[in-house]
DRENDO-1510 file (C-alpha; in Angstrom, 1 decimal, always signed):
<recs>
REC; n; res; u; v; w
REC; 1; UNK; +52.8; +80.4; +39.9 .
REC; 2; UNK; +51.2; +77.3; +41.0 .
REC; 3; UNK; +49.4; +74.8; +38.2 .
REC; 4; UNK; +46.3; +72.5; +38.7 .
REC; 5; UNK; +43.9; +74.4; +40.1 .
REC; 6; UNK; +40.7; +76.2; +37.8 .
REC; 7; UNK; +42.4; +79.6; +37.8 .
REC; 8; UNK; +41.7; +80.9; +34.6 .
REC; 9; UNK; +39.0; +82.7; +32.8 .
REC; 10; UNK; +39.0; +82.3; +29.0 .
REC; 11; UNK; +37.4; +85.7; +27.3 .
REC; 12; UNK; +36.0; +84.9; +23.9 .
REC; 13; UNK; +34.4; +87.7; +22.0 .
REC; 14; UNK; +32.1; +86.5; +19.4 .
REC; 15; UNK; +30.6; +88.0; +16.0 .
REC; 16; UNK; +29.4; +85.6; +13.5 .
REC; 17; UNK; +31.3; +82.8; +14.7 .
REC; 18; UNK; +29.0; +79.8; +14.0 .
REC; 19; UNK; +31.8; +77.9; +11.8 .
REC; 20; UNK; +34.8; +78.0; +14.4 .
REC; 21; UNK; +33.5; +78.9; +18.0 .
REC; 22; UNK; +32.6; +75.0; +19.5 .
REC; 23; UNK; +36.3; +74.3; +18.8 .
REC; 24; UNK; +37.4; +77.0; +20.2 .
REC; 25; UNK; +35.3; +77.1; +23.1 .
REC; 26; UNK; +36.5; +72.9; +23.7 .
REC; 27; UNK; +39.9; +73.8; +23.4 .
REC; 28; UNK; +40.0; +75.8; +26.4 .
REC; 29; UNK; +37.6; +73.6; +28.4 .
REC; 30; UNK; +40.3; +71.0; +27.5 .
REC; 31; UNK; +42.7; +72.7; +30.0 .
REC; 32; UNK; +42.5; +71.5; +33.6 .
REC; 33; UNK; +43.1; +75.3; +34.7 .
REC; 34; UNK; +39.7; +77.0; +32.7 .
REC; 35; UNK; +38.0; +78.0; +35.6 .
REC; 36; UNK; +35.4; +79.9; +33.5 .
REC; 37; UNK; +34.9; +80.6; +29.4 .
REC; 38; UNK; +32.7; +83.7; +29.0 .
REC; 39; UNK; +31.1; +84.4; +25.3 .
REC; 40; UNK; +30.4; +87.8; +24.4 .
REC; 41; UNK; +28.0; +87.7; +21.0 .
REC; 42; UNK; +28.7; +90.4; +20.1 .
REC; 43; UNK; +24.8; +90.9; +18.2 .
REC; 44; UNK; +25.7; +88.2; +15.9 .
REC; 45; UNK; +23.2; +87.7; +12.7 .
REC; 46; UNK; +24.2; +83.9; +13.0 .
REC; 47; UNK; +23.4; +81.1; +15.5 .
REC; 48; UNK; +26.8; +81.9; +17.5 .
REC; 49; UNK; +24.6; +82.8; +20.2 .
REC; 50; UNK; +22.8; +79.5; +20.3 .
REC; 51; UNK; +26.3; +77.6; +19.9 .
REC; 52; UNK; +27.6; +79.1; +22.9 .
REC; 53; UNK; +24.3; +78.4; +24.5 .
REC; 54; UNK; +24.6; +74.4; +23.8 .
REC; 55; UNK; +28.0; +74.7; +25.0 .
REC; 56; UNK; +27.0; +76.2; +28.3 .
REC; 57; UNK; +24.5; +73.3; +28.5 .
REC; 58; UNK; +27.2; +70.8; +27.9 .
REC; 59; UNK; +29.6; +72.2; +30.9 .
REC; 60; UNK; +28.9; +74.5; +33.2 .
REC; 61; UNK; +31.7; +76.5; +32.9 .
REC; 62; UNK; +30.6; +78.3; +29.6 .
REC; 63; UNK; +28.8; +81.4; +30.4 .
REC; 64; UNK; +27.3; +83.5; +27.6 .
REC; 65; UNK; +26.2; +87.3; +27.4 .
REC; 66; UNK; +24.7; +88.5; +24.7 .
REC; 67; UNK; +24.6; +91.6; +23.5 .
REC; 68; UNK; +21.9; +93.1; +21.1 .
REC; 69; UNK; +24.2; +96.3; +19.6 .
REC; 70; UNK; +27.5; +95.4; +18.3 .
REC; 71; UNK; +29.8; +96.8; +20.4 .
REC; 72; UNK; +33.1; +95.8; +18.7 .
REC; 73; UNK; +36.0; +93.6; +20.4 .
REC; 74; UNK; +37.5; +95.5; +22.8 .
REC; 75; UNK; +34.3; +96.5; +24.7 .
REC; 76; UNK; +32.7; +93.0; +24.4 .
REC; 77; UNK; +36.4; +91.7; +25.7 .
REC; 78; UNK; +36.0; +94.4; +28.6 .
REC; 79; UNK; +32.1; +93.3; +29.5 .
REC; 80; UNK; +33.8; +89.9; +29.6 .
REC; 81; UNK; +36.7; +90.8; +31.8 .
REC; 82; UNK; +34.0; +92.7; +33.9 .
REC; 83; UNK; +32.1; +89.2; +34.2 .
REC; 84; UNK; +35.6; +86.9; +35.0 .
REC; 85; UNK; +36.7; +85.7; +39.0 .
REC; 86; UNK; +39.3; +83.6; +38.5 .
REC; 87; UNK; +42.6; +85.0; +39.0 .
REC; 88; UNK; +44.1; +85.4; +35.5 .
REC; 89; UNK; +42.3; +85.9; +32.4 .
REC; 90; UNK; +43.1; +84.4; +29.2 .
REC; 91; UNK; +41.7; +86.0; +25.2 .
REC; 92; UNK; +40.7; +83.6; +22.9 .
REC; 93; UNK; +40.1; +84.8; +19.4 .
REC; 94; UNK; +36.9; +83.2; +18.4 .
REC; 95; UNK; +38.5; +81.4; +15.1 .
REC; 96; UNK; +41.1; +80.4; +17.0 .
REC; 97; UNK; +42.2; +77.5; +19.8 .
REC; 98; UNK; +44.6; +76.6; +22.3 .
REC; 99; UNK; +47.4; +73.5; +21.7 .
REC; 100; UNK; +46.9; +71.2; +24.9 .
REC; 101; UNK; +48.3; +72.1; +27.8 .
REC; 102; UNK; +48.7; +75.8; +27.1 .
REC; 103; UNK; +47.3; +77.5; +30.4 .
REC; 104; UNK; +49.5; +74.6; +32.6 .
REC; 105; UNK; +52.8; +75.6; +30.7 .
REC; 106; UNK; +52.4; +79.5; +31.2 .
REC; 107; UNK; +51.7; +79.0; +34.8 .
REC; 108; UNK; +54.8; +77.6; +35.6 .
REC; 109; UNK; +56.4; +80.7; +34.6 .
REC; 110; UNK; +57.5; +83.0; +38.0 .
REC; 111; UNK; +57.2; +86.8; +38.9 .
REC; 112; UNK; +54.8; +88.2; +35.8 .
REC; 113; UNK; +51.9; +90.2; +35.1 .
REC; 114; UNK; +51.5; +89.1; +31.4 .
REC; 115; UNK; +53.2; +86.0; +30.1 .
REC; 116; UNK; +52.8; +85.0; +26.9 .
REC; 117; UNK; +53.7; +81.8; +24.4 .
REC; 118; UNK; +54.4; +81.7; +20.5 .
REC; 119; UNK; +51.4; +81.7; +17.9 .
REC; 120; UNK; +51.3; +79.3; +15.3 .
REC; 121; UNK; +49.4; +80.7; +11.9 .
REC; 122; UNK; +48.6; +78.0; +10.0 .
REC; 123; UNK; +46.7; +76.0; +7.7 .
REC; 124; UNK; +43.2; +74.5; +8.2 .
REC; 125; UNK; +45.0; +71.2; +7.9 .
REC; 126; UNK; +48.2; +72.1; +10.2 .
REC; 127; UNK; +45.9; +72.8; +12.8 .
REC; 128; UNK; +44.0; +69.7; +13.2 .
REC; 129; UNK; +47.4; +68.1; +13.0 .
REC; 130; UNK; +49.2; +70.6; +15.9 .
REC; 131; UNK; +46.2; +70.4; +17.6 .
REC; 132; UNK; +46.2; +66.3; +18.2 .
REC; 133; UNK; +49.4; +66.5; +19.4 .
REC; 134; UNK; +50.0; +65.3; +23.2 .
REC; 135; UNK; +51.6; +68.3; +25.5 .
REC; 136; UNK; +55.3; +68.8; +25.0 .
REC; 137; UNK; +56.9; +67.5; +28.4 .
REC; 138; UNK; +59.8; +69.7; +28.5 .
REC; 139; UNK; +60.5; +72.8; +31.0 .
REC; 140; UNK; +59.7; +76.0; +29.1 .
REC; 141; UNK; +62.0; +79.0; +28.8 .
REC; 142; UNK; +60.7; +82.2; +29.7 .
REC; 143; UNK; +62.5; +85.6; +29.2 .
REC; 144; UNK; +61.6; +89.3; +30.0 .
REC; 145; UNK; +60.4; +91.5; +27.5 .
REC; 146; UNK; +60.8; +94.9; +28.2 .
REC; 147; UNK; +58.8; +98.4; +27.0 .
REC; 148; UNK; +61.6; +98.7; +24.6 .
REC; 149; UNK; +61.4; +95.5; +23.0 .
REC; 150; UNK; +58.1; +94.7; +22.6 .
REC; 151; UNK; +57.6; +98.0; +21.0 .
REC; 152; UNK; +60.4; +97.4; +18.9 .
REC; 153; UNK; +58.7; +94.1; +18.4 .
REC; 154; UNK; +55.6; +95.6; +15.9 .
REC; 155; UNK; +58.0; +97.2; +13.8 .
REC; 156; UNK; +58.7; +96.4; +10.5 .
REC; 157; UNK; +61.9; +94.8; +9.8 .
REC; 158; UNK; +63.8; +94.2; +6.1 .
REC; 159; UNK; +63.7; +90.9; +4.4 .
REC; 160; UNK; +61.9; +89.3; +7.6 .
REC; 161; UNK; +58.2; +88.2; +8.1 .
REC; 162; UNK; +56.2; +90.0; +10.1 .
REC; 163; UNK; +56.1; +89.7; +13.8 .
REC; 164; UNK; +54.2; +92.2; +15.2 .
REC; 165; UNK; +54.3; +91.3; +19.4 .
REC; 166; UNK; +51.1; +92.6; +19.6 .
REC; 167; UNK; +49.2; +89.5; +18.1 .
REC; 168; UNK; +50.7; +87.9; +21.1 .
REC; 169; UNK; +47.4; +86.7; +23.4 .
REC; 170; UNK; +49.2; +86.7; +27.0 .
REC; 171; UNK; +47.7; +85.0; +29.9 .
REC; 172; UNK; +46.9; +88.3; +32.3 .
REC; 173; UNK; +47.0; +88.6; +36.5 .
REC; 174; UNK; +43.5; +90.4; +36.9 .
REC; 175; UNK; +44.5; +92.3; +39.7 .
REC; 176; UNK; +47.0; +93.8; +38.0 .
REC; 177; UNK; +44.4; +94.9; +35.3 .
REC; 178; UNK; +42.0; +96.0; +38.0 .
REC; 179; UNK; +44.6; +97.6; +40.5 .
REC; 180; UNK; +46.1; +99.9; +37.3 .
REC; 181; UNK; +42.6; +100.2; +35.8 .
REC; 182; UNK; +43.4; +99.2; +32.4 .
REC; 183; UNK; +40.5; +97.8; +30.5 .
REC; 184; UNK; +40.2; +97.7; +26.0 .
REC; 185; UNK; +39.5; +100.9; +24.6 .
REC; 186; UNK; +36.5; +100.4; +22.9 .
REC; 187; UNK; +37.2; +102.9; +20.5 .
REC; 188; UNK; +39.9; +100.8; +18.8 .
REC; 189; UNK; +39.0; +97.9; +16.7 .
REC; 190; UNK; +42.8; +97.4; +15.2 .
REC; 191; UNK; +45.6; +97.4; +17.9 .
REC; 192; UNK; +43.3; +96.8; +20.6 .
REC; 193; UNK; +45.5; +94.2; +22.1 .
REC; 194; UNK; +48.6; +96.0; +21.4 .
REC; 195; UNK; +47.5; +99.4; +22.9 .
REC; 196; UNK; +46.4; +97.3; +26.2 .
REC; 197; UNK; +49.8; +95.6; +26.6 .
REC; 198; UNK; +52.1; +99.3; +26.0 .
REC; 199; UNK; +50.0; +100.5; +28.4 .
REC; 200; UNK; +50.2; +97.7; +31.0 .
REC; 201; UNK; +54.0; +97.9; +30.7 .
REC; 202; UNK; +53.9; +101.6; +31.3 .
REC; 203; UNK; +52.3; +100.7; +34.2 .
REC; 204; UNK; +55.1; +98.7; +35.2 .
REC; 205; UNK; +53.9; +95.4; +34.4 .
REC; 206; UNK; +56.9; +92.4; +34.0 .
REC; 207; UNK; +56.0; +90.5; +30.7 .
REC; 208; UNK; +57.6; +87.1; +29.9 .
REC; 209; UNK; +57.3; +85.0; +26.8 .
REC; 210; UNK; +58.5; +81.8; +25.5 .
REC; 211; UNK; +59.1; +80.7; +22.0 .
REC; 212; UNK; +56.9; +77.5; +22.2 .
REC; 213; UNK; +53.9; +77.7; +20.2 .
REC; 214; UNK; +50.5; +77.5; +22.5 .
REC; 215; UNK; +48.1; +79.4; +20.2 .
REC; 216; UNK; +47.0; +78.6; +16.8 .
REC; 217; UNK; +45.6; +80.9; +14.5 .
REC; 218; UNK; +44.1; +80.0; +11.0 .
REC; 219; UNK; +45.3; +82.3; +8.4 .
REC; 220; UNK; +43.4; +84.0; +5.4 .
REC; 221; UNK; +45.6; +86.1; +3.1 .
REC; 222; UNK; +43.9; +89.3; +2.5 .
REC; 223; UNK; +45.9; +92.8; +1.1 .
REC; 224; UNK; +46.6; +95.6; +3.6 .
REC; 225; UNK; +43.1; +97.5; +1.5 .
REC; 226; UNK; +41.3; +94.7; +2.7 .
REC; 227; UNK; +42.1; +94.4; +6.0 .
REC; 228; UNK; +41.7; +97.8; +7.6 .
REC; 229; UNK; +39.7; +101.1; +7.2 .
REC; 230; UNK; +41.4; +104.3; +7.5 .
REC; 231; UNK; +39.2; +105.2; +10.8 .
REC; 232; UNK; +41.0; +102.2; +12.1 .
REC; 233; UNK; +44.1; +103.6; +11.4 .
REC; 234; UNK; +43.7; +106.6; +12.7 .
REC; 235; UNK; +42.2; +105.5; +15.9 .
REC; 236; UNK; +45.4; +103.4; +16.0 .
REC; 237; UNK; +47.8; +106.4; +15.3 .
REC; 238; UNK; +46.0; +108.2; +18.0 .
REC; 239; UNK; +46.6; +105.6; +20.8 .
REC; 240; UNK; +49.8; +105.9; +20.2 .
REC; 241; UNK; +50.2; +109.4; +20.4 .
REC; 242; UNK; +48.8; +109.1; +23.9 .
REC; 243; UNK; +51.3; +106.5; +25.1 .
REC; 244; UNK; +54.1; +108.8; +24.1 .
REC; 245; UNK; +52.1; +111.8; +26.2 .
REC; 246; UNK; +51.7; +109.7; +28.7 .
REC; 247; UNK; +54.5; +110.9; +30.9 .
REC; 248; UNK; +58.5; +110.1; +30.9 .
REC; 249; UNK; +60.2; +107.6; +29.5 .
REC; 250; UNK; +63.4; +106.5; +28.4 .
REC; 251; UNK; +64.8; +107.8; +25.4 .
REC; 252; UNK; +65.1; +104.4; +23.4 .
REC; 253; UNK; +61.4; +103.4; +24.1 .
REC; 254; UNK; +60.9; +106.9; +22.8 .
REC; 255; UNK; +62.1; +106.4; +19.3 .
REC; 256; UNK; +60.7; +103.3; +19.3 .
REC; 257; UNK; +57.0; +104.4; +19.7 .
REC; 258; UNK; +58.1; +107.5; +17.2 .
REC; 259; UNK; +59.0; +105.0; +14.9 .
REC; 260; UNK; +56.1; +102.9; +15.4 .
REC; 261; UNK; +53.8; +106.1; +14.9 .
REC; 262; UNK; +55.5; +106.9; +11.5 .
REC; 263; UNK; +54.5; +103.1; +10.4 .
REC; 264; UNK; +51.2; +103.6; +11.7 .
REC; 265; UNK; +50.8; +107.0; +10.0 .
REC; 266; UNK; +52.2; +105.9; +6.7 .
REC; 267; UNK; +49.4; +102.9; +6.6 .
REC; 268; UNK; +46.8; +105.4; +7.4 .
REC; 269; UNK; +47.8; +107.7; +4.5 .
REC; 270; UNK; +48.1; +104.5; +2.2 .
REC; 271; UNK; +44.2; +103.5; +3.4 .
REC; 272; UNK; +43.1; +107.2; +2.9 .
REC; 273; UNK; +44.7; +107.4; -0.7 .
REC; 274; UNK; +42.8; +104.4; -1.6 .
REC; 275; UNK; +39.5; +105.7; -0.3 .
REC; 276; UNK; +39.7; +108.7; -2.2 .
REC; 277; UNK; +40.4; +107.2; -5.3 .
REC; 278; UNK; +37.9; +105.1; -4.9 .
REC; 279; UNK; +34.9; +107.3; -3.7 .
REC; 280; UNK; +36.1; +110.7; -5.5 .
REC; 281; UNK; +38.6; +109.6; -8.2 .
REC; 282; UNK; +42.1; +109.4; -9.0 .
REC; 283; UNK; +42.6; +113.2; -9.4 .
REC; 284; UNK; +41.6; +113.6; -5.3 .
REC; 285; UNK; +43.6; +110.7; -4.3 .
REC; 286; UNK; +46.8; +112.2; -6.2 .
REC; 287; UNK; +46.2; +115.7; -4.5 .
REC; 288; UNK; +46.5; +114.0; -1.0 .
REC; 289; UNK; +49.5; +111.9; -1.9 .
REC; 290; UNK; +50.7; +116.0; -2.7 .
REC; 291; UNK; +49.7; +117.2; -0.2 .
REC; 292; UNK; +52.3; +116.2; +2.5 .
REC; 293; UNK; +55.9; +115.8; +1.6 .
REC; 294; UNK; +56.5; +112.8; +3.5 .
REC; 295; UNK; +53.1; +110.9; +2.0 .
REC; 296; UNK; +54.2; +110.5; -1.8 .
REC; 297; UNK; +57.2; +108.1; -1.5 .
REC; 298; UNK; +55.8; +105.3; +1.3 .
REC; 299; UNK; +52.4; +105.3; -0.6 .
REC; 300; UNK; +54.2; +104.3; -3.9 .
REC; 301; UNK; +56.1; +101.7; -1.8 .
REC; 302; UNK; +52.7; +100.3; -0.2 .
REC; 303; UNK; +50.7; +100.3; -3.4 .
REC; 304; UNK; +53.6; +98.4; -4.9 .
REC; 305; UNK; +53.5; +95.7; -2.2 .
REC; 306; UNK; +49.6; +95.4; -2.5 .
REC; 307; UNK; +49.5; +94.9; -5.9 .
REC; 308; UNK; +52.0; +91.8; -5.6 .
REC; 309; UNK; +50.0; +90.3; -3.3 .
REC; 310; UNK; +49.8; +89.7; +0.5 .
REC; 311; UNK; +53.2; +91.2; +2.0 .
REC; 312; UNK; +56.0; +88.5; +2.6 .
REC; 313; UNK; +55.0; +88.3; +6.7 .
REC; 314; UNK; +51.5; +87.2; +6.2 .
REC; 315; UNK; +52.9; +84.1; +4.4 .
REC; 316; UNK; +53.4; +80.3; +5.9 .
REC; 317; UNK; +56.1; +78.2; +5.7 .
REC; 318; UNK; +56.3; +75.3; +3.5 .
REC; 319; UNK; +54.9; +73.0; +6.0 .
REC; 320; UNK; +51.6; +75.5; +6.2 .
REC; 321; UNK; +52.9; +76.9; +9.8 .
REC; 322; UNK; +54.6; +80.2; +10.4 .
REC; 323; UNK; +55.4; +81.1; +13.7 .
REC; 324; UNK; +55.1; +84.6; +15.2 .
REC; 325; UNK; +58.5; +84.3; +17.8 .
REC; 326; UNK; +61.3; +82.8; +16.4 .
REC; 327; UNK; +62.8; +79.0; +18.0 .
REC; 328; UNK; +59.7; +77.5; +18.3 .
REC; 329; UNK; +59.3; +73.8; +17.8 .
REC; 330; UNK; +55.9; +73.2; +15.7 .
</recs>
């Protein structure tokens, strides 16, 4: 891929953003190759509509469409993607920014579809001090990841922090996404981005990543009760039910997705126990833990790890930085 030219369209859906969108709308003006940044408000109750605005008067490249029903971020991504020319789209999280020189670095990577770099969680104060750091000057490494392993990749692993590949925010060949038709189901607001990648690369699409970190994302420990709503989870559990009916496959991508679906499954049960016992009492909430052989065990497990606090994934390093891939250099 050639660098230099404006050839990317940054997709930022908003939603009560006010505090964090200008810095993340300049941090993608900041790269030479931002051809474009299109805002979705997504019928914000804040001024994020007018920030984006003032932006747009600032540099002509932001564009803003606002929307007046909330529409969640999948479908205000896909009105984005709808809106974008430039030849590769990038998503940008609307508390989060790019380190310089992101979109140059990932273009220099050959023969890909989706090619992604390392997230950086950190801090409020690591990420002012990442961010004013000058470009690293070095040649990247970038290596294929297959169905297999980037499946693999969301599972949960023993003793390890969290890495689910699916937080990974990849910079995307539009005609790839238009030839295959593969837009954000709307439905989905957990596992959007993940359900959009597995069914890219069941489309055949060659994904590369690197380990050096390119995206930041501030972190805010919350529980697992906090974070999603069963009807999340479920929605989640039935995308994945289609990518395994979506036609053959090999037999290790297979278990992988089986054993992604049991994860899945056993979060959804965990977020449906804790429903009941809050909206009908502890009596219904122990009859559905009964009710299914394989529920009792995992939700004892899950409840467990609530109650001692966020799991041991969600926390940073010493330093305030965790990366998602490990060998990154932060």
């Amino acid at each position: 891929m050639t660098t230099g030219a404006r050839q990317v369209a940054v997709l930022i859906a908003a939603h009560n953003a006010a505090a964090t969108l200008e810095r993340a709308i300049r941090s993608a003006l900041a790269e030479a190759e931002t051809s474009e940044v299109i805002v979705v408000d997504d019928a914000s109750s804040d001024t994020t509509r007018q920030l984006a605005e003032a932006e747009g008067a600032r540099d002509p490249r932001v564009r803003v469409i606002g929307l007046d029903n909330n529409v969640g971020p999948g479908e205000a991504r896909n009105i984005a993607l709808g809106s974008a020319t430039a030849l590769y789209v990038a998503i940008l999280d609307s508390d989060d920014m790019f380190l310089p020189g992101r979109l140059g670095a990932l273009l220099k990577a050959a023969e890909w579809d989706l090619v992604a770099d390392n997230i950086a969680f950190v801090t409020a104060e690591q990420r002012d001090r990442m961010a004013s750091r000058p470009p690293p000057t070095g040649a990247e490494r970038f290596r294929p990841l297959t169905p297999e392993a980037f499946v693999r990749g969301n599972l949960r692993q023993r003793n390890t922090a969290r890495g689910e590949l699916g937080f990974l925010k990849p910079l995307m060949s539009r005609d790839f996404l238009s030839r295959h038709g593969l837009r954000y189901d709307p439905a989905l607001r957990l596992g959007e981005d993940y359900d959009l990648y597995t069914r890219a690369l069941l489309a055949g699409a060659r994904m590369k990543v690197t380990s050096r970190p390119g995206y930041l994302s501030v972190v805010r420990n919350q529980s697992l009760s906090a974070r999603h709503t069963g009807h999340d989870l479920a929605q989640l559990h039935d995308a994945i039910e289609r990518h395994l009916a979506s036609g053959p496959m090999a037999p290790d991508l297979r278990r992988a997705m089986l054993q992604h679906l049991a994860e899945v499954r056993m979060k959804r049960d965990h977020r449906r126990f804790l429903d009941l016992k809050r909206e009908q009492g502890p009596r219904s909430a122990l009859g559905y833990a009964l009710a299914d052989p394989r529920r009792p065990w995992p939700l004892a497990r899950d409840i467990l790890r609530d109650k001692l606090g966020p799991d041991r994934g969600s926390a940073l390093g010493k330093d305030g930085v965790r990366l998602l891939l490990p060998g990154g250099d932060t």
